[in-house]
N, C-alpha and C positions, 0 to 999 in steps of 0.2 A: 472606404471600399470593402464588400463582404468577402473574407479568406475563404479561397477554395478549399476545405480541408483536405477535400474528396480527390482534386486533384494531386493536391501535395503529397496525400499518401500512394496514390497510385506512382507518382514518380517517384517516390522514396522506395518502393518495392520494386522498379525497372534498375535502380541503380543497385538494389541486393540480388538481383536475377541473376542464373548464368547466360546471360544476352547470347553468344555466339552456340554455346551446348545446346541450349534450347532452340535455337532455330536450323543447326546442323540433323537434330534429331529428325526437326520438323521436315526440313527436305527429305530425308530417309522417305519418309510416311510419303509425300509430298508424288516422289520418284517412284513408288512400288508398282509394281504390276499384279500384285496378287488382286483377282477380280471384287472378293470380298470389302476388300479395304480401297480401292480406287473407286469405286459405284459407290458405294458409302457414302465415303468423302464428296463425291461429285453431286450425288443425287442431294446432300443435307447443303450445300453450299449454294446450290440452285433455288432449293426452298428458301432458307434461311436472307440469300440475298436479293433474292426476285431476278436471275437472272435471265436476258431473253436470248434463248439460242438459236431463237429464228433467225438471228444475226450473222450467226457462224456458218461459218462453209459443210463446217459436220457439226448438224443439227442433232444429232443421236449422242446422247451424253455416256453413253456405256462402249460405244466404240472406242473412245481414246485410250489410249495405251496406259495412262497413270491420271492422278490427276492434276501434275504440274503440264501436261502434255492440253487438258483441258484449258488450265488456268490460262495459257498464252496460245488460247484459240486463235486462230486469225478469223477475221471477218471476210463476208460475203464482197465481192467487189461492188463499190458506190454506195456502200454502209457507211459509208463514211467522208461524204464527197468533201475535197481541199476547195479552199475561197480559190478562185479565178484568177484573182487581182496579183499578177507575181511580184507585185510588188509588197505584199503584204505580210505580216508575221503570222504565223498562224498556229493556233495549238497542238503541243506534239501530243496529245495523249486526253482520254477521256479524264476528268476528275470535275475537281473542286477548288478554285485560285484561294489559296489560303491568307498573299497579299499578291499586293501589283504595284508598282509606283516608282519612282526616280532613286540611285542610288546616291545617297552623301557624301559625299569624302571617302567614297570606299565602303561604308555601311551600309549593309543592306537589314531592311526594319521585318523582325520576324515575330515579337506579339509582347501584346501588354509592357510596351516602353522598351522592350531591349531589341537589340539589333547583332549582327555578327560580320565581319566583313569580309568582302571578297577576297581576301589574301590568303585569308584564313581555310576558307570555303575549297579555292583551287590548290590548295597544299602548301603556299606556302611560298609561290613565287611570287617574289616581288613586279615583276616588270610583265609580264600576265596579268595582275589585280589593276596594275596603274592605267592599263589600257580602257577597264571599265569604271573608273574613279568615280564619272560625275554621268556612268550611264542610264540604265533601265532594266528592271530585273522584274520577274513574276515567281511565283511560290505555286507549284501544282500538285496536290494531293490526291492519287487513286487511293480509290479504296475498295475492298477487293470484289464489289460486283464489277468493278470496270474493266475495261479493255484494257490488257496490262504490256499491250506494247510499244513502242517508245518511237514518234516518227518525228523527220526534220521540221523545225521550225519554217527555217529557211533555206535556200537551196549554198552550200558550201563546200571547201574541202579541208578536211580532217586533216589539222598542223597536229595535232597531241592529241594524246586518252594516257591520264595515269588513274590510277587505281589508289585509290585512300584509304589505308587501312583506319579502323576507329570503333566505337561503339556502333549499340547496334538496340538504340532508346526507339520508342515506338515515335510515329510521325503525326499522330491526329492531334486535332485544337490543343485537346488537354494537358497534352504533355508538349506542347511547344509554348504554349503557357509559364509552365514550371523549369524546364529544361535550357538554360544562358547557352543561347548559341550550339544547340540543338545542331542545325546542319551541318555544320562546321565540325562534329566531334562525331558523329557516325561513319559507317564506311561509305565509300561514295565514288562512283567513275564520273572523271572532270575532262568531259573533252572539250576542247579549242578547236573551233573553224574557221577560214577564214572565207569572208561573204563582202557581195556587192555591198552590202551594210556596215562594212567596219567587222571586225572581231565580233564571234558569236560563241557565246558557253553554255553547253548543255550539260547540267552534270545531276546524275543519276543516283538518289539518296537513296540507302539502304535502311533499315528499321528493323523492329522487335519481329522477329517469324520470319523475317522475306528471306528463302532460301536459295536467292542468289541472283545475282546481276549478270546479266550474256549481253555483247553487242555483236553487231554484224560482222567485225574484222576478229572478234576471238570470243566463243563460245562460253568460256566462263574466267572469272577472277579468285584468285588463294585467298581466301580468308585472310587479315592479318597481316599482307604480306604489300609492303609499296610495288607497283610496278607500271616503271614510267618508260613511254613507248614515242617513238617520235617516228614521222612519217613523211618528215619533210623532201625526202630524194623521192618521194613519189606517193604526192597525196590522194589518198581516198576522194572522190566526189560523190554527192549523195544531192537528188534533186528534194526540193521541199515536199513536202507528204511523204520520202523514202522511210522507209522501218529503217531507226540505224541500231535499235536495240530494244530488250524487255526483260521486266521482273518478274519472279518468281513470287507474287505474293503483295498484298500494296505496297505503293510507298511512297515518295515526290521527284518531281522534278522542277530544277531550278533553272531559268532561263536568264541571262545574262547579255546585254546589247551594248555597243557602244552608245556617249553621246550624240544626242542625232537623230535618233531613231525614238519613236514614240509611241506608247496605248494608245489606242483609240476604241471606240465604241461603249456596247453599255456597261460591260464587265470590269466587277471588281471586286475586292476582297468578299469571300461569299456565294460568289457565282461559281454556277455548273458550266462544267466548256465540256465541247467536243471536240477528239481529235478533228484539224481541218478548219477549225472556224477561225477568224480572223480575230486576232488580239490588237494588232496595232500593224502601224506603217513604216517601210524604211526609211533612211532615210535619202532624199532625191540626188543629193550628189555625192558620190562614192571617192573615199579619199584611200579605197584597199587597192 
């Protein structure tokens, strides 16, 4: 097998980075309103990534207030039409499925022979991970011409969101390559739903730049800091297609199913999704 040098060095210089300074700065810049420095940014990010804003509700790139205000544009309504079928899993987010497939014994498979497991992944509870032991899990990588905001798979209600404090290694091929369990050791919001499907995890990985994770029920997360939130005397419900949250910047999102529930169609490792389109099916008889 030919050694990526190229990769290894680039991960060797993520892990001498200052990962959090550097992307704290990055929001500063990200946040500004001075017109100079937000048109800038917005106009070279537009070129650079071929973005189409005929999508966006505000099509005019100099109106937005900063350019983290650009970056989690919303779209235009039916830009983005959800599969029909409610029975179906459907993509939260515009990217790239980096994997797709069944989970092992708890492992979940993230590139060239290593895996990292769900235990790990949602912080650390045991009896949370055991629920998804012999599930189905997908790997989704925006990158940053995409639509950077984050809607429900499936239709649920939010039991948990904690907040994982952790590194903050960047998320594309190269460095998940080189990086043991990569997801698992960045910062990352792990929430728990629970769905006509069984148990559903959607958790929100942070990376190298991305200046910050917001969801729907609390606007942003402390750097650094664990913060575990329980919602059980009165759960949030969010129908499938809802926005329940978005990045500041790319990044992934990891989707976790009970057994049961299945992929289907043509997508897989490699493949481009769009928020909306159908990943797979639940499963037909509901044991939640």
């Amino acid at each position: 097998m030919k050694t990526d040098y190229k990769g290894e060095l680039f991960a060797a210089l993520q892990r001498l980075l200052p990962q959090h300074s550097l992307s704290r700065i990055l929001a500063m810049a990200a946040n500004s309103r001075q017109p100079w420095l937000k048109d800038h940014l917005i106009r070279r990010a537009i070129e650079h990534f071929d973005i189409d804003m005929a999508e966006a509700i505000n099509s005019d790139p100099e109106s937005y207030a900063s350019f983290n205000q650009f970056f989690t544009r919303e779209l235009k309504e039916g830009a983005r039409p959800i599969d029909p079928n409610p029975r179906s899993i459907v993509s939260p987010a515009d990217g790239c499925i980096s994997q797709i497939g069944q989970i092992t014994d708890g492992d979940i498979f993230q590139a060239k022979g290593a895996s990292f497991s769900a235990h790990a992944l949602l912080g650390g509870s045991e009896d949370t991970a055991r629920v998804f032991h012999r599930g189905i899990y997908t790997t989704i990588y925006l990158s940053p011409r995409d639509y950077h905001r984050v809607h429900m798979p499936f239709s649920g209600r939010l039991l948990e969101a904690r907040y994982i404090p952790g590194r903050l290694f960047s998320v594309n091929d190269t460095t998940t390559r080189q990086i043991p369990g990569l997801f698992a050791r960045n910062e990352r919001l792990a929430c728990l739903f629970d769905t006509e499907a069984g148990k559903m995890a959607v958790v929100m990985v942070g990376a190298l730049f991305v200046a910050g994770i917001e969801s729907r029920w609390q606007p942003s997360y402390k750097p650094g800091r664990m913060d575990h939130r329980l919602f059980t005397s009165n759960p949030l419900a969010f129908a499938r297609g809802d926005e329940m949250g978005q990045f500041h910047f790319g990044s992934t999102v990891i989707l976790l199913f009970e057994e049961g529930n299945q992929w289907s169609g043509p997508h897989c490792a490699g493949s481009t999704v769009r928020l909306g389109e159908r990943l797979g099916n639940c499963r037909a008889n509901s044991e939640s």
